[in-house]
Each structure stands twice: as structure tokens, then as C-alpha cells.
C-alpha positions as CSV (number, residue, x, y, z in Angstrom):
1,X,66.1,41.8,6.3
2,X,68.8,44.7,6.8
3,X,68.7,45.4,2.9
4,X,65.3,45.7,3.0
5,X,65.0,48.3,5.8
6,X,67.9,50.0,4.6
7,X,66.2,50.2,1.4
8,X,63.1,51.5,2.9
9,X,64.8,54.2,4.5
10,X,66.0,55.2,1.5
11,X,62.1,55.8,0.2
12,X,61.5,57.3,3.5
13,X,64.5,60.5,2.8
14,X,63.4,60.5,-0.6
15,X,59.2,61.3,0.4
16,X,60.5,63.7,3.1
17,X,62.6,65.4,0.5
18,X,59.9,65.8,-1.4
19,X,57.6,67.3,1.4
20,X,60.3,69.3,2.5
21,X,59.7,73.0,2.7
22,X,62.9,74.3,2.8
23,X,66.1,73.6,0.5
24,X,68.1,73.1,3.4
25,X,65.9,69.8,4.7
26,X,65.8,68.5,1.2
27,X,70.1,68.6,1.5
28,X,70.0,66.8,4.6
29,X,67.4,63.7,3.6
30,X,69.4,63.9,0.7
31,X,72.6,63.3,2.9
32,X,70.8,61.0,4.9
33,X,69.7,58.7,1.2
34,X,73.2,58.7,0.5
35,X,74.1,56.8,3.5
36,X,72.0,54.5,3.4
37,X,72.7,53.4,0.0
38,X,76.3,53.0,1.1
39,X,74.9,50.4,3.6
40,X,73.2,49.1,1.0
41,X,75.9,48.3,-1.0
42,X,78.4,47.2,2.0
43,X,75.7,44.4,3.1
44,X,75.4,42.8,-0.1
45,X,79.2,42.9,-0.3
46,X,79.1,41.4,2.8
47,X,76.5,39.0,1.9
48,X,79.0,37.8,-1.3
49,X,81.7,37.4,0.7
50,X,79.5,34.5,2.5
51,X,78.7,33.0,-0.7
């Protein structure tokens, strides 16, 4: 379940980037999609260290 919402917070920065008016927002969501691709990739590492 944690992959899944972290990936659906990735689609979430990435619409508001694209709405975004101003360059500046469209940095931060981008910031903010970085992140939570990291998480992304740390719980499925964390999910094969289980396995």
C-alpha cells in the first residue's frame, strides 16, 4: 500500500506541475516528484530485503 500512494503522489506533483502558473511552482512539484520516487525505490528495497 505505501508504494502505491507514494506512487500516486508522484501523478499528483506531476498534474500540479502541469497546472502550475509559475516556473517557480513547477521546480518545487518537481522537487517534491523527486522525493517521492526516492521512497519509492527505498520501499521496494526494503520489501527485497524481506524476501
Amino acid at each position: 500500500m505505501a508504494i502505491q500512494a507514494e506512487k500516486d503522489s508522484i501523478l499528483f506533483y506531476d498534474e500540479l506541475a502541469a497546472k502550475a502558473k509559475f516556473e517557480d511552482a513547477r521546480k518545487i512539484f518537481a522537487v517534491l516528484k523527486s522525493e517521492e520516487q526516492t521512497h519509492v525505490v527505498k520501499l521496494r528495497e526494503m520489501l527485497e530485503g524481506w524476501a
